[in-house]
N, C-alpha and C positions, 0 to 999 in steps of 0.2 A: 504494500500500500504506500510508502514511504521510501521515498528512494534513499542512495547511497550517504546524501549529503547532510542529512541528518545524523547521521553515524559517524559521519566523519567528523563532524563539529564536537561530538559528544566526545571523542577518543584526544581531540585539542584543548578539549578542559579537562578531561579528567590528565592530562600531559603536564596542564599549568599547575593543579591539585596534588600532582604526587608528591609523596613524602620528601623531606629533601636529605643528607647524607647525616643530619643532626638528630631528624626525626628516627631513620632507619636507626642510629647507634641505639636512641632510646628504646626503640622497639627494640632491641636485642639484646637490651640491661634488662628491660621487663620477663623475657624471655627465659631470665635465667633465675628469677624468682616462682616461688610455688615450691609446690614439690612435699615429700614428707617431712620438713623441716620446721613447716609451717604447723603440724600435727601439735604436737606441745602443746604450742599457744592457742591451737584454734580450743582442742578438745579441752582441755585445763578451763578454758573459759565460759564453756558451755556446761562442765559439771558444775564450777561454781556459782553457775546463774540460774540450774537447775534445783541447782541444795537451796538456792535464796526462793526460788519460784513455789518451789514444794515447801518450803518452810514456814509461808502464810497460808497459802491457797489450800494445802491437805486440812489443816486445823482453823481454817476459817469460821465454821460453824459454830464451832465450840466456842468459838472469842468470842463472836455473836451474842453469846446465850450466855455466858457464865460470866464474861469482863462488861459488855454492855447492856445487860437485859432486855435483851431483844427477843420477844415471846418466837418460838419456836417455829411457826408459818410464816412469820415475817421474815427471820432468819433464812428458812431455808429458801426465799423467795429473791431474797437481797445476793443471797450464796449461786443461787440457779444464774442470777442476771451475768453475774461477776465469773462465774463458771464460762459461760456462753461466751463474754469479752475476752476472756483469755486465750480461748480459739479463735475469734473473729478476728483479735486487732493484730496477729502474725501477718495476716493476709492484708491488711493496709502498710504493713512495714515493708513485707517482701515488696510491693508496689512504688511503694517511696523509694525503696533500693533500685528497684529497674528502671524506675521513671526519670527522678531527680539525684538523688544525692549517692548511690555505690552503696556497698555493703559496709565495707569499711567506716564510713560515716556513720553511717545507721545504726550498727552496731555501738558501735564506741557512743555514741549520743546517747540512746536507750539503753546502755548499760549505766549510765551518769543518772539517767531517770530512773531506773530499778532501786539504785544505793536512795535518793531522796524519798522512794516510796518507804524502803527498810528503815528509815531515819524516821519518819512522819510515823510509822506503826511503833519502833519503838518508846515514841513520846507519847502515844498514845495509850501504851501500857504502863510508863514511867510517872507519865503526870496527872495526878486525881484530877484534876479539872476540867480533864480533856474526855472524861467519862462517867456515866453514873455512879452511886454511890453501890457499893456493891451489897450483894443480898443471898438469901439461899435459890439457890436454881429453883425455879417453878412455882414462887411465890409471888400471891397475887398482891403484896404492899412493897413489891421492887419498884423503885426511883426509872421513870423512863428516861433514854436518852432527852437532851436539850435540843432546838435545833443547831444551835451551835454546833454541839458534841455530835450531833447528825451530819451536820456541813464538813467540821473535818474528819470525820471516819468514811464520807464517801469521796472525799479529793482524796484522801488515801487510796482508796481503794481504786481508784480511776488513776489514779501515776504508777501504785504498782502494778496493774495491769499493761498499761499502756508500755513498762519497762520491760514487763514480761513479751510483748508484743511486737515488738522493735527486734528481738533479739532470738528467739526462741527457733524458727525458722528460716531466716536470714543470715545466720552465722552457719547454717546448715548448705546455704547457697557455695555461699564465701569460702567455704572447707572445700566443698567438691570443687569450684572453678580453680583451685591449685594444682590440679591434676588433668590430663590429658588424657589417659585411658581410660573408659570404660568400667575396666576390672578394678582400678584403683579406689576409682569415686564409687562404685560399688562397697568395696570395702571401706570406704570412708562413713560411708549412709549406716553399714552395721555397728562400726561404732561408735556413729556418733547417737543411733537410738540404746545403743549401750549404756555409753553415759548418761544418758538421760534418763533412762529409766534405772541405772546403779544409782544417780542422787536423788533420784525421789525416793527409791527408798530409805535410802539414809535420813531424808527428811520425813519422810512416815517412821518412822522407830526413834532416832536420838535428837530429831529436831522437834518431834510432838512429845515425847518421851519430859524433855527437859520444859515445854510451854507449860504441860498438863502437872506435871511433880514438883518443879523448882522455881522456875519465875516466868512468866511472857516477854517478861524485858533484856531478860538472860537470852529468850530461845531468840530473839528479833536481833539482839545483840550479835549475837552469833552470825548473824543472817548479813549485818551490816560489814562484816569482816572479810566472810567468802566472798561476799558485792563486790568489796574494796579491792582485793587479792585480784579478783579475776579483772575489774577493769584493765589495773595495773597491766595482768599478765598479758592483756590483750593488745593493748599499745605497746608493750615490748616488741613485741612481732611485726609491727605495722616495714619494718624494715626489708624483711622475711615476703610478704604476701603480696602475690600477684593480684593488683585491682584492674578493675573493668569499669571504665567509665560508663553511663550510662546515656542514653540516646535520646533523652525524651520518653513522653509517655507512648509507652505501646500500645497501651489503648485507644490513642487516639489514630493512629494511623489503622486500627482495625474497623474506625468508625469510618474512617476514609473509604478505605476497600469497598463497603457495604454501601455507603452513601456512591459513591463514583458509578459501581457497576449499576445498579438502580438509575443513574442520569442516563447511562450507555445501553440499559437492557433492550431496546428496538434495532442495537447491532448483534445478531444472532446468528452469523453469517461463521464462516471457517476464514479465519487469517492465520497469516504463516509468521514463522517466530520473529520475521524481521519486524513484525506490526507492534510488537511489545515492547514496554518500556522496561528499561535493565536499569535504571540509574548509570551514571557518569561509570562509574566502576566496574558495570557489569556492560557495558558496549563491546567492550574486549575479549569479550567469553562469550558471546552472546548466542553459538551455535553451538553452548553444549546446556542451554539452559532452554525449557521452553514450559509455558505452564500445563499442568496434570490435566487430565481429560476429566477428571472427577469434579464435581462442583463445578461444570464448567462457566455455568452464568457468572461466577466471580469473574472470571480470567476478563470481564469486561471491560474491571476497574483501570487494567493494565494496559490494555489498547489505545494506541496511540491515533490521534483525528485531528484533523489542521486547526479545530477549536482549541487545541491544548496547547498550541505554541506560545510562546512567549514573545516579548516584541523581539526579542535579541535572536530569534527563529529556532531556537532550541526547545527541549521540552522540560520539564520541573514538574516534580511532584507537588501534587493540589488536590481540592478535592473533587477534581473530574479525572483527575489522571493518578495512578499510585504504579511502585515498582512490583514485578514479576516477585520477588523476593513478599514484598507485603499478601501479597494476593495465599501465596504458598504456607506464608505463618496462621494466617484465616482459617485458610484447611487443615493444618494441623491442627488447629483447636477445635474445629467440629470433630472432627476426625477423632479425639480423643475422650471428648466429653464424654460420649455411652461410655467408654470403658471407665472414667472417674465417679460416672451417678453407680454403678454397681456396688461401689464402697461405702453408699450414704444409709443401706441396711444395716450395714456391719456397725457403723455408728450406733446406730438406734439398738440394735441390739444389744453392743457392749456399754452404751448407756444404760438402758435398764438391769441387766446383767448386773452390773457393779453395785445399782441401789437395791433390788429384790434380793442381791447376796447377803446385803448390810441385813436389811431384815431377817432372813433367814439365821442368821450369827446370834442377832438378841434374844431369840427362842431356844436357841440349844446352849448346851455345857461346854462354854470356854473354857473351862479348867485346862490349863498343864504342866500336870501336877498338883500338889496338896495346894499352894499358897500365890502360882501367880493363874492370872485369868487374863486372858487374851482378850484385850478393846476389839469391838464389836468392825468399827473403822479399819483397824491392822490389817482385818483377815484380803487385803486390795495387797498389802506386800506381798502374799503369794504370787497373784496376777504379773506384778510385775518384775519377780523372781526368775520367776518361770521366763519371760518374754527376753530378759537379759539373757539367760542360760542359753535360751535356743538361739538367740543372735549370734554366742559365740560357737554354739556347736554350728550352727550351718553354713560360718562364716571358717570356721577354721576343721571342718572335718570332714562338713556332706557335701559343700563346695567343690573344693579340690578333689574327691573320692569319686565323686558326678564326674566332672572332668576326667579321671585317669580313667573310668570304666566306659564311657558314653563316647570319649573325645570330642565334646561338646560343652558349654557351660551350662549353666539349668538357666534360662529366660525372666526378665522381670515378671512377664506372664504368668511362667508357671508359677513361680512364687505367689506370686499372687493369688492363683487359682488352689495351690494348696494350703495359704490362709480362708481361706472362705471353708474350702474342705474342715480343716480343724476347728476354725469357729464353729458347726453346725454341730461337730458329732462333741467340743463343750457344754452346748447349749441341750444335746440329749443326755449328757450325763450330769445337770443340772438336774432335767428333769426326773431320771430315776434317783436320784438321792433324794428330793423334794418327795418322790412318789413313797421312798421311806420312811421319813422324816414322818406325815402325814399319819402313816401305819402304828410308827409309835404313839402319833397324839392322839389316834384311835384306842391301841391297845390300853394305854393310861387314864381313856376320859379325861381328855384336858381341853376337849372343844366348852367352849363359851366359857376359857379362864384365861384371863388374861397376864400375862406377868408371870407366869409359871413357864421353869424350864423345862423344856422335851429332854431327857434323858436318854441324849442321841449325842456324841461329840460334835462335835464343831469341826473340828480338822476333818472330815468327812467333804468339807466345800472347797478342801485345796487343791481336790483332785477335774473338779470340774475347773477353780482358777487358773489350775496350772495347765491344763488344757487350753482354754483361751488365750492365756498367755501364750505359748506356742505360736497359737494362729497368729498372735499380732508378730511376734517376732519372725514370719514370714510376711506374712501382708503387709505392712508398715515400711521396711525397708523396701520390699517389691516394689512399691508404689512412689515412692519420692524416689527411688534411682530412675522407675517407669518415667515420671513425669518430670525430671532433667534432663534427661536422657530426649526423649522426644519434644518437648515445649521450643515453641524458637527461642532463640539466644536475647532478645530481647524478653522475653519474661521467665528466664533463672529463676531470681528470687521467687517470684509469682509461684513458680513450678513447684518447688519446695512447701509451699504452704499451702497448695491443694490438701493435702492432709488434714491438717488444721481447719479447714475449710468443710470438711466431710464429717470430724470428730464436732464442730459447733453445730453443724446442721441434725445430726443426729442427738446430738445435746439437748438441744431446742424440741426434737419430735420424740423426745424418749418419755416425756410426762404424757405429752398429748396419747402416746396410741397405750398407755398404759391406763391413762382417762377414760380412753376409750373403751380399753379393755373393761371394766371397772363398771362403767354405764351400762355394758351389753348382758355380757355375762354373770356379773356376780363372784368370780373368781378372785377379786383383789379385795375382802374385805381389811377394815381396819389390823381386825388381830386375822394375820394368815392362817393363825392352825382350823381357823370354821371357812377357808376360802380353800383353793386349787392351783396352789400357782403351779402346781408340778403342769397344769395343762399350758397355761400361760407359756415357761419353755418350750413348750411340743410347740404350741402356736409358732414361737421364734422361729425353732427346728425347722419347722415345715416352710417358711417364708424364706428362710434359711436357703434350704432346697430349690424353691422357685428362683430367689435370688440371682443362687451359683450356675441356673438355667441360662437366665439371662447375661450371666456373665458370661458363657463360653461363644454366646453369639455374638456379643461384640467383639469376644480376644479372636472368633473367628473373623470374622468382619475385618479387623485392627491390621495393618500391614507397618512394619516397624520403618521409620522413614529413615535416622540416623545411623543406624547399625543393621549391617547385614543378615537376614533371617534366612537361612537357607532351609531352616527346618519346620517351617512353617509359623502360623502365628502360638502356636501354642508351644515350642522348641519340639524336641524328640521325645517318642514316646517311651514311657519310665521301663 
């Protein structure tokens, strides 16, 4: 459509644009940073900002209710909101990072914000004015918070999160882009949900350990120190870590795409690859580049029409004209969405999962042994026990062992598909312990008494936790290596907090379909032993099921764009 002299102008500015011999040396100083050197300071920083994450957020509740007297629905209403932001606002940081300011910035910013949130909870357990007068739990002549006391207990709560959320999956970005193979940032994603899941537990056992026994001001204390430690440790490195400037917002050029190709949709004609806009850069390559036949209404955006000129007679991106490059980042994100909503069950389920366990725990025999008795809350350190454990077993045993017998690697895919596997047959071995559980409140007549314990152990639930946990410790890494791995280069960070993005939205629907549950059935009464939750899991199970249906038709559907698949979408067969 467009003759030769269009090209030819484009390849005399991208001539005057090239780098010049000072730029090259820079780009070859950057070059030489990254790598595993950068590991240290990356992971050092992210358990330290995990031990402070988990060291309010686990025992939030209980602050609620015992330091402020905040009746009990309120509490867990205030805890649900601040639960839900701690997911949600990764996914406005990863964006800030790809948009405006790098990881680098972002991080180090929001970690400066986590340490003033630690400082603001510590004053708040330190200084009586800053909170009601305190009382016995559950009495009805406790002193209500002030609004004051109200105003700063929720700026607290909105900077520590907002610290939390700057950082949490954006330093996750920042880890993997130091590395260049596949295999590495693979390995990178396992431990860095290592870490994170090794310091929450250390903040479920010696950072709740020390809130609940010795002081709040102590356990906050503590919190303000790892803060401190890891900033430090993190700006040490800044010397060490390959940064990625950032481009602008990428969202905005996917509104372009959509907006362009919508102005051009009455061109639905076949043009040949000379018709497309390559940007300055890409004119020089231009015959090994042509858009996918898929989605092809897009490829309109790209099409170049003598209304696109500029007065200087070249072409520029706008929003009637966008590059072959934008058009292709579009469709990768269609392209991958089915395979991302598949993960939003897995949310909902190990949402409710984790709260229907807590209950199940206050009905049976914590005991272990004569004198100590295991918090009803702990029995989640299982869960994440279990999830560490399998990160390193299939990071350092079934990995490599896949490899020597397959000679092949095992697939984000598969991974993935054998988390959902193990979450389901968790979720049935929930239900036959409950189906148990049940048999004893029968064989005792202890239906319609409330506050009596089933004479069933408790440690009976670690075996379904430590199942789930499994699943996440395949599905979880699967899935942030999946979605780096494929996402365009302008949204990294973004990529990385799909996760966080899945775990909020099923946060948010895990009350709703258990309301629902609730409403319909009659299975969720108040006291479980005169309701069925064992059904309730079968329900999960089974959705479970349909779920992982739905999963195989997208990982069918899915063709990997990044890395070569020779063995199909789902890798080789086990």
């Amino acid at each position: 459509m467009e003759g030769t002299e269009s090209q030819h102008s484009e390849r005399e500015l991208y001539a005057l644009t090239k780098p010049n011999e000072e730029g090259e040396q820079a780009s070859n100083n950057e070059s030489k940073q990254g790598g595993w050197i950068t590991f240290p300071f990356i992971t050092g920083t992210l358990m330290g900002l995990s031990l402070v994450a988990g060291g309010w957020a686990s025992n939030l509740l209980v602050y609620l209710i015992t330091e402020f007297n905040v009746k009990s629905i309120t509490a867990t209403k205030i805890y649900n909101i601040v639960l839900g932001c701690n997911f949600l606002f990764p996914v406005a940081g990863a964006i800030m990072a790809d948009s405006f300011l790098g990881s680098f910035p972002v991080v180090a910013i929001f970690a400066f914000v986590s340490l003033l949130g630690m400082i603001m909870f510590t004053l708040t357990a330190t200084i009586h004015s800053l909170r009601p007068q305190g009382c016995a739990v559950a009495s009805y002549t406790c002193e209500t918070p002030s609004n004051l006391q109200y105003g700063v207990l929720y700026m607290t709560l909105l900077v520590a999160s907002l610290g939390l959320g700057g950082t949490r999956f954006t330093i996750a970005t920042m880890g993997a882009g130091q590395f260049d193979k596949p295999s590495d940032q693979g390995t990178f994603f396992n431990w860095y949900f290592f870490s994170l899941y090794f310091a929450s537990a250390i903040s479920l056992t010696a950072i709740v350990y020390i809130q609940d026994n010795v002081s709040w001001g102590l356990g906050f204390g503590i919190c303000i120190i790892a803060n401190a430690i890891s900033l430090v440790l993190f700006v040490l490195g800044k010397r060490f870590y390959r940064q990625v400037k950032p481009n602008g917002s990428p969202f905005t050029s996917i509104a372009r795409v959509v907006v362009a190709a919508i102005r051009k949709r009455k061109k639905l004609e076949t043009f040949g690859r000379q018709d497309y806009y390559y940007g300055f850069t890409g004119a020089l390559k231009m015959e090994d580049n042509l858009p996918t036949k898929s989605f092809r209404f897009l490829n309109l955006a790209a099409l170049k029409t003598e209304g696109d000129r500029q007065l200087n007679g070249l072409y520029a991106r706008s929003w009637k004209l966008c590059t072959v490059e934008e058009v292709e980042d579009l469709k990768t994100l269609i392209r991958i969405i089915p395979l991302w909503s598949t993960g939003i069950f897995l949310g909902i389920s190990i949402g409710n999962f984790s709260s229907l366990v807590t209950l199940q725990a206050l009905t049976m025999d914590r005991h272990l042994g004569l004198h100590f008795k295991i918090p009803a809350g702990t029995f989640l350190l299982f869960n994440f026990l279990a999830t560490v454990i399998s990160i390193l077993i299939v990071d350092r045993f079934l990995l490599p062992t896949w490899r020597n017998l397959a000679r092949r690697t095992l697939t984000p895919l598969q991974r993935i598909g054998i988390g959902h596997i193990i979450n389901i047959f968790g979720l049935m071995g929930a239900a036959l312990i409950e189906s148990r559980r049940l048999h004893v409140v029968r064989t005792h007549q202890l239906m319609g008494q409330p506050g009596l314990v089933v004479p069933m152990s408790a440690l009976w639930l670690v075996v379904p936790l430590g199942i789930v946990g499994i699943g996440e410790g395949f599905h979880f890494p699967g899935s942030v290596g999946l979605y780096y791995q494929e996402f365009p280069n302008s949204l990294k960070s973004t990529s990385t907090a799909m996760v966080s993005l899945l775990l909020a939205i099923g946060l948010y629907l895990s009350p709703a379909i258990t309301g629902l549950v609730e409403q319909i059935t009659g299975w969720l009464p108040n006291n479980i032993n005169d309701g069925r939750l064992d059904n309730v899991y079968w329900m999960l199970a089974v959705l479970g099921v349909v779920n992982f249906g739905y999963y195989l038709i997208c990982a069918k559907m899915f063709k990997y764009q990044n890395v070569e698949d020779n063995n199909g979408p789902l890798g080789p067969a086990p």
